[in-house]
C-alpha positions as a printed NumPy array, in Angstrom:
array([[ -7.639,  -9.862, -20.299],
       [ -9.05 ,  -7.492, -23.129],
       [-12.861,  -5.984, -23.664],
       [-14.398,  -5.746, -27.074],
       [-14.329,  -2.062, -28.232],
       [-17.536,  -0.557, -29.625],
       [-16.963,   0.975, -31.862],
       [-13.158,   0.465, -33.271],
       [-11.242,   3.384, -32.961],
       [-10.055,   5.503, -36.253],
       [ -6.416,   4.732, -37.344],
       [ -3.738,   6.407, -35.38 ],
       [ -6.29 ,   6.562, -32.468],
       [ -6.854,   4.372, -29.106],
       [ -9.857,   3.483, -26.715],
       [ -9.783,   5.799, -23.978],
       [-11.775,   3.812, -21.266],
       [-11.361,   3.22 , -17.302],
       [-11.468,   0.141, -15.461],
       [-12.026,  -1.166, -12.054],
       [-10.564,  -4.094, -12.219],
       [-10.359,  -7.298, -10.136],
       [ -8.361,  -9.782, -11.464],
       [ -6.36 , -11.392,  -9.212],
       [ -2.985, -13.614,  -9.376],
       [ -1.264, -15.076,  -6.745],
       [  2.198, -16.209,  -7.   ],
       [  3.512, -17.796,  -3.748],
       [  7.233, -17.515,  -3.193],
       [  9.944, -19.791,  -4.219],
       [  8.676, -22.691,  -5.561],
       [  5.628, -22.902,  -3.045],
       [  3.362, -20.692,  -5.825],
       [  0.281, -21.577,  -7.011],
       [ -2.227, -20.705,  -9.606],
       [ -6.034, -20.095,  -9.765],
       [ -9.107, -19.402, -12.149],
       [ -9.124, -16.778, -14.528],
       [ -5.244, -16.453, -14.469],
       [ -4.888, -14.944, -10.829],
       [ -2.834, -16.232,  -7.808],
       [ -3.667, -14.408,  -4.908],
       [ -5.788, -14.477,  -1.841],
       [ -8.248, -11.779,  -2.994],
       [-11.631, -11.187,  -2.477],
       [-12.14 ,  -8.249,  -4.7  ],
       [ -9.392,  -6.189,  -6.974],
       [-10.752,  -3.32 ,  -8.579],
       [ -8.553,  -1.726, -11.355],
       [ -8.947,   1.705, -13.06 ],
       [ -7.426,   2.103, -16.282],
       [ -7.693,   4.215, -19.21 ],
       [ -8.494,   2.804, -22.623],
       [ -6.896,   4.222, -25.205],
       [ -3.931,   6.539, -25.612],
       [ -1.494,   9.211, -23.6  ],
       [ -1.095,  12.482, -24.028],
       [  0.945,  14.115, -26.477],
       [  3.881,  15.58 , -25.678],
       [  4.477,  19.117, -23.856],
       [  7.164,  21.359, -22.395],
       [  8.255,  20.72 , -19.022],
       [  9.865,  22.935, -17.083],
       [ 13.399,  22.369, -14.919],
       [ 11.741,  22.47 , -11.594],
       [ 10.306,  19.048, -12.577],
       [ 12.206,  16.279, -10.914],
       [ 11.44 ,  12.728, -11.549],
       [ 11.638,  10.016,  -9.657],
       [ 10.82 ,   6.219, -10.702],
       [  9.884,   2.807,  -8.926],
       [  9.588,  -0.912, -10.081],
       [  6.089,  -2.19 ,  -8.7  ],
       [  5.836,  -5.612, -10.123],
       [  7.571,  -8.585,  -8.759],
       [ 10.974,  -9.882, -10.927],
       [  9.226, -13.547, -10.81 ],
       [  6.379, -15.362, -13.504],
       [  6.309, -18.404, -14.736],
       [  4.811, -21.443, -16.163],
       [  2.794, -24.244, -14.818],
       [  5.774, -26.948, -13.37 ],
       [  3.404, -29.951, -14.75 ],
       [  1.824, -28.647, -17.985],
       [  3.294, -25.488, -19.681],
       [ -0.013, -25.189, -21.426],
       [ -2.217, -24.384, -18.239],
       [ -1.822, -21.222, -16.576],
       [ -0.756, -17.765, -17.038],
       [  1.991, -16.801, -19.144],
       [  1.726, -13.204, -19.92 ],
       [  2.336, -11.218, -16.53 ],
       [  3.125,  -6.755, -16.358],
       [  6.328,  -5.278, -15.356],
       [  5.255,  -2.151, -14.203],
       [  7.289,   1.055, -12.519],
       [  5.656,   4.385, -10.459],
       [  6.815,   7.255, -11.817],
       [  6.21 ,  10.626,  -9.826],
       [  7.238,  14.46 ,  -9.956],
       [  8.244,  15.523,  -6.456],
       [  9.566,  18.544,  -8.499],
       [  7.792,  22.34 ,  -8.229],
       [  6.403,  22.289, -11.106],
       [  4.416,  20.224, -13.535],
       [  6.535,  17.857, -16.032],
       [  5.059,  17.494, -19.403],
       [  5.782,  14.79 , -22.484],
       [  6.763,  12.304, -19.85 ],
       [  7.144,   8.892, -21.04 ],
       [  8.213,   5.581, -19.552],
       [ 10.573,   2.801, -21.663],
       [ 11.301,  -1.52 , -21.393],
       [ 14.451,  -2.728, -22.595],
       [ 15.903,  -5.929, -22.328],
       [ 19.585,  -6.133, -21.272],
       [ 22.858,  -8.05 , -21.803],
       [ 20.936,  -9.28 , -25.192],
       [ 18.454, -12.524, -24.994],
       [ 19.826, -14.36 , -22.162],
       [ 16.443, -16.25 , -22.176],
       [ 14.849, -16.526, -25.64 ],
       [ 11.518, -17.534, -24.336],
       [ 10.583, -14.241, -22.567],
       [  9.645, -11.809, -24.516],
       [  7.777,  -8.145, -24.356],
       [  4.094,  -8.225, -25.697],
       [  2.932,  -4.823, -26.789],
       [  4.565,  -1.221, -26.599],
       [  7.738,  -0.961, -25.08 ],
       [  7.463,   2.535, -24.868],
       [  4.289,   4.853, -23.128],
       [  3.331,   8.42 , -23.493],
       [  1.99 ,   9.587, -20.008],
       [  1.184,  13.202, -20.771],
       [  1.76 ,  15.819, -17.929],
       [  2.453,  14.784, -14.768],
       [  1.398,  17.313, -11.944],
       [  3.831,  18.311,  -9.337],
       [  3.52 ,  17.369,  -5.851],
       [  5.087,  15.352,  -2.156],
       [  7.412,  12.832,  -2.421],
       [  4.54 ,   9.929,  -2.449],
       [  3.783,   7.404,   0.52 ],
       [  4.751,   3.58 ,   0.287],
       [  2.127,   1.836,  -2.699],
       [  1.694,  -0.622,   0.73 ],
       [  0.336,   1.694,   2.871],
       [ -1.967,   3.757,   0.598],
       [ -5.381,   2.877,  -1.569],
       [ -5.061,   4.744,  -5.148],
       [ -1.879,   6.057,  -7.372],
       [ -0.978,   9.294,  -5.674],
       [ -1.689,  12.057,  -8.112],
       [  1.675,  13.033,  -8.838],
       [  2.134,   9.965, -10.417],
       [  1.668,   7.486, -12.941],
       [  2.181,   3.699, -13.494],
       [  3.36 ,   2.336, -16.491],
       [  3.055,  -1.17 , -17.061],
       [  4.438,  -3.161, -19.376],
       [  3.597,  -6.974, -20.729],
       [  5.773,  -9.966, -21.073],
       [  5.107, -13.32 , -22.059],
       [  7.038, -16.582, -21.841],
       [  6.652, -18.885, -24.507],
       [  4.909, -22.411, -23.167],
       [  8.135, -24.354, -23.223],
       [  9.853, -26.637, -20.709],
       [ 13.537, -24.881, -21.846],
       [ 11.954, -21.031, -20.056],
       [ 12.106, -22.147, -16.576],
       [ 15.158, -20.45 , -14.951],
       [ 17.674, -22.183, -12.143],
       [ 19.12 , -20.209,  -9.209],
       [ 22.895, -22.406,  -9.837],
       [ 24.666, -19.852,  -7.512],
       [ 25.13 , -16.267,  -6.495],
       [ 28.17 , -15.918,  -8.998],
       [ 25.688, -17.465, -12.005],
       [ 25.763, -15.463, -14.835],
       [ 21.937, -14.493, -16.604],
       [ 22.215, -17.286, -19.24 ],
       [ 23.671, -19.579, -17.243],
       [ 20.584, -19.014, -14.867],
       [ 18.045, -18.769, -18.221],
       [ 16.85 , -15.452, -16.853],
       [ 16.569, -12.211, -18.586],
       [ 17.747,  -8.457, -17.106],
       [ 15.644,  -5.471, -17.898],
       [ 15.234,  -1.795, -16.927],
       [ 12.602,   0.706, -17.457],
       [ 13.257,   4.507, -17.451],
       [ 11.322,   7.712, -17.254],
       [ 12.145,  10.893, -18.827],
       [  9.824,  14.522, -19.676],
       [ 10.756,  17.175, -21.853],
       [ 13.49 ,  18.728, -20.816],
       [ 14.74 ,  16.353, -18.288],
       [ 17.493,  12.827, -18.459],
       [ 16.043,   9.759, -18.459],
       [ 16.484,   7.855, -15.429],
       [ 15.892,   4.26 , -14.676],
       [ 14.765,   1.856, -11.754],
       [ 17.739,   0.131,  -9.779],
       [ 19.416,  -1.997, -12.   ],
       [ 20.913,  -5.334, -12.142],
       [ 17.054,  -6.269, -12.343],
       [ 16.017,  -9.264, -13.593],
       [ 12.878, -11.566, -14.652],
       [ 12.896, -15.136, -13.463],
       [ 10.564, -17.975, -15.001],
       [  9.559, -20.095, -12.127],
       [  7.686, -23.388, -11.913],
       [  4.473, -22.333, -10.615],
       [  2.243, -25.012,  -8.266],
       [ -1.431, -25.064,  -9.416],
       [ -3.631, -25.707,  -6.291],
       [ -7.677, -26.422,  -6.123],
       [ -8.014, -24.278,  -3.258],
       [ -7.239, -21.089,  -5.909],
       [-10.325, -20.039,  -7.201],
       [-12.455, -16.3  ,  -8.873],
       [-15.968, -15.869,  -7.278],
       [-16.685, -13.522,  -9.947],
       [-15.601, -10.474, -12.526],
       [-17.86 ,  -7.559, -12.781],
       [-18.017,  -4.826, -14.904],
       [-19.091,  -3.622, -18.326],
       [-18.858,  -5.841, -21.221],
       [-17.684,  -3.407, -23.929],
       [-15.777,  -0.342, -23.651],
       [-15.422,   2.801, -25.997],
       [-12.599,   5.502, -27.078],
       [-12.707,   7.946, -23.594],
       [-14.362,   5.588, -21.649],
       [-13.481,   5.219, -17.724],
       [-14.799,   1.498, -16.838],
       [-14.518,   0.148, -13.609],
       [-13.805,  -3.81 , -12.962],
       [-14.331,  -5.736,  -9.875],
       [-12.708,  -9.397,  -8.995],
       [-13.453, -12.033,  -6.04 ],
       [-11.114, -14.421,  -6.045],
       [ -9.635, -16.602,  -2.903],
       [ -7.522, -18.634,  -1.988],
       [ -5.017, -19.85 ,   1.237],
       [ -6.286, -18.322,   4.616],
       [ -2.454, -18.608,   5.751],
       [ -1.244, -14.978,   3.55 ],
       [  1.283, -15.465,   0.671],
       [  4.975, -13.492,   1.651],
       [  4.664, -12.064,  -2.515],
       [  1.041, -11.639,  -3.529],
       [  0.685, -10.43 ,  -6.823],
       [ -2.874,  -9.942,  -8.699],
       [ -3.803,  -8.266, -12.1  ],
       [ -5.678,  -8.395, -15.661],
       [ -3.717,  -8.814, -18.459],
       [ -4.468,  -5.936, -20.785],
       [ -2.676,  -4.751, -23.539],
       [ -0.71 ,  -1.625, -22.654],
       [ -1.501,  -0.481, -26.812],
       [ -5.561,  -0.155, -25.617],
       [ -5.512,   0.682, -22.18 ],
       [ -3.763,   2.535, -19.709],
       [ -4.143,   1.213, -15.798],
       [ -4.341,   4.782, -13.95 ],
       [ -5.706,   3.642, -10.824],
       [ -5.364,   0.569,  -8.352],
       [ -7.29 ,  -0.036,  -5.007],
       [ -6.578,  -3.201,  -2.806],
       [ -6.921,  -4.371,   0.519],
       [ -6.4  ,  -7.95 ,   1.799],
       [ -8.334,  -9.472,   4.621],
       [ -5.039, -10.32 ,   6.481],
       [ -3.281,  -8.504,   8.027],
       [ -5.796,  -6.59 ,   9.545],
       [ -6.286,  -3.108,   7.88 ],
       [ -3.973,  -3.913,   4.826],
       [ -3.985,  -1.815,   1.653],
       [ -1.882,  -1.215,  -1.478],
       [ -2.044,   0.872,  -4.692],
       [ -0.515,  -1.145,  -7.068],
       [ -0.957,  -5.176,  -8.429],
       [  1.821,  -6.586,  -6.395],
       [  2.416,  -6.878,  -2.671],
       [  5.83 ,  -7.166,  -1.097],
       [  4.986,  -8.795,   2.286],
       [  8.126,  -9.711,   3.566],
       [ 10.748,  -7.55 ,   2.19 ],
       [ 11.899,  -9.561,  -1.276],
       [ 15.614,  -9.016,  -2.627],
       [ 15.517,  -8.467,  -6.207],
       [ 19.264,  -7.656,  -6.722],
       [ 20.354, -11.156,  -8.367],
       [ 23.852, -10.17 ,  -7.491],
       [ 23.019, -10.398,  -3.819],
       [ 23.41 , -13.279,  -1.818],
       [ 20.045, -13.58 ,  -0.483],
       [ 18.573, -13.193,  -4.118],
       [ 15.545, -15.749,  -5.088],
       [ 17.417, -17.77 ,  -1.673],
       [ 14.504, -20.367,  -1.125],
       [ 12.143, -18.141,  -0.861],
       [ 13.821, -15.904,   2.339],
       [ 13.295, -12.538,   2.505],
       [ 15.628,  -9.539,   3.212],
       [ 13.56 ,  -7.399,   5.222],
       [ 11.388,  -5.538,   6.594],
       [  8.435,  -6.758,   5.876],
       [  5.945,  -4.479,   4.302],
       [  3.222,  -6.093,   5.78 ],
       [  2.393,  -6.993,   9.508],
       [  3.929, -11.357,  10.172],
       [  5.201, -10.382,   6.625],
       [  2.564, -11.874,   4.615],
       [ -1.084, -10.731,   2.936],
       [ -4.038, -12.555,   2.511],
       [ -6.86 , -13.861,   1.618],
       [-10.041, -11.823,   0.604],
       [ -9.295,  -8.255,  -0.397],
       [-10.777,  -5.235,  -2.004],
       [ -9.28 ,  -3.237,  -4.364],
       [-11.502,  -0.115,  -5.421],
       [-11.305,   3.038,  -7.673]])
């Protein structure tokens, strides 16, 4: 979801803007997902986003103490509708947490997508940068789990990236086997990596891969409201706020966001808690209730729904209304 700009930012320049942000989309697991208003799929009451508008920093000197460490925090599935490729979401971020546990401050960090083993599926594609400038990254504790704390730590940074599957019947992937091969599944590896100046690039566990499910639409998905301002400007820090519901029963992947394009604004903060379980939080747009394999050269990987273990979240599942704040 984009915000009009006011006014247009000079050439070579972005919006710098923060937003809360509540969008929510909830993605069930397996082929038991479903869909709601306003492109979300969760059980959420309220997601608020922050998020800069706008550009990174330029790049700096960073010293060897710095030491990097980097996290996928976006599930590996999206989809299309299963009865009408045209309804629904199609464009859904691949994100990774990037932190300095290091002793000193790491500067020109930036964070890169890349596809792998070629186009094994030709209807997923990135949409927008595939590479972010992040600016200086302050030094500091090797961060808690993003299910067990409100807010990105602030020793580190999210990047999120955008892809988009073309509305076509042939981008649905197929499980096969546990041998399959990408293509033969129609699903399409990818990495991200981090590196700062001065410091190797390192990248999130890989074999990693995005899988186009059919997603279930369902009446009982729906966005009480979106709230926050209606324009944005260069600098700006906006805050957005989404109600959305859906199934009391908790979702074992629960997954809620905007889409906003990573070349105008940068999501630096993320506040959520779910009504069930009791007490639940998370700082990024995707919840791993039950413990998901995403290795798709493990046995248990995309296995009807099961999960690996342990579950992130109390019975393994979140729910309902939540309230994400920053």
């Amino acid at each position: 979801m984009t915000l009009p700009l006011e006014p247009s930012p000079p050439p070579g320049e972005r919006p710098a803007a923060t937003l809360n942000t509540a969008h929510k989309l909830q993605r069930g697991v397996s082929r038991n997902r479903s869909w709601g208003g306003l492109d979300l799929w969760s059980r959420l009451r309220s997601f608020i986003l922050l998020l800069v508008v706008g550009g990174w920093s330029a790049f700096g000197t960073a010293h060897a103490a710095a030491v990097l460490s980097i996290t996928p925090i976006t599930w590996n599935v999206i989809g299309l509708d299963s009865n009408n490729v045209l309804a629904g979401p199609d464009t859904f971020p691949v994100g990774a947490r990037i932190c300095n546990t290091g002793s000193t401050a790491a500067t020109g960090v930036t964070a890169q997508f890349f596809f792998d083993g070629g186009k094994t599926n030709p209807y997923i594609n990135l949409l927008g940068l595939q590479q972010l400038n992040l600016g200086t990254l302050a030094a500091g504790a090797t961060p808690p789990a993003s299910s067990t704390i409100q807010g990105t730590p602030s020793n580190c940074v999210d990047a999120y990236f955008n892809v988009i599957v073309t509305r076509n019947a042939g981008a649905y992937s197929s499980r096969i086997s546990d041998t399959a091969t990408p293509t033969q599944r129609n699903t399409q590896q990818y990495h991200i990596t981090a590196t700062a100046t001065g410091l190797g690039a390192l990248s999130i566990p890989t074999p990693r891969e995005l899988y186009v499910e059919k997603l279930i639409s369902q009446g009982r998905n729906s966005v009480g409201s979106f709230v926050g301002p209606a324009s944005v400007s260069v600098g700006q820090v906006a805050q957005y706020t989404l109600n959305a519901s859906t199934a009391t029963q908790g979702y074992e992947q629960l997954e809620n966001f905007p889409v906003l394009p990573n070349s105008i604004f940068q999501i630096i903060d993320v506040k959520t808690t779910y009504a069930a379980p009791s007490g639940a939080v998370n700082s990024t747009t995707y919840a791993d209730a039950c413990g998901w394999e995403n290795n798709p050269s493990s046995a248990n990987y995309h296995n009807n729904g099961t999960c690996i273990g342990p579950a992130n979240y109390t019975g393994g599942k979140a729910s309902a209304n939540a309230r994400n704040a920053a």
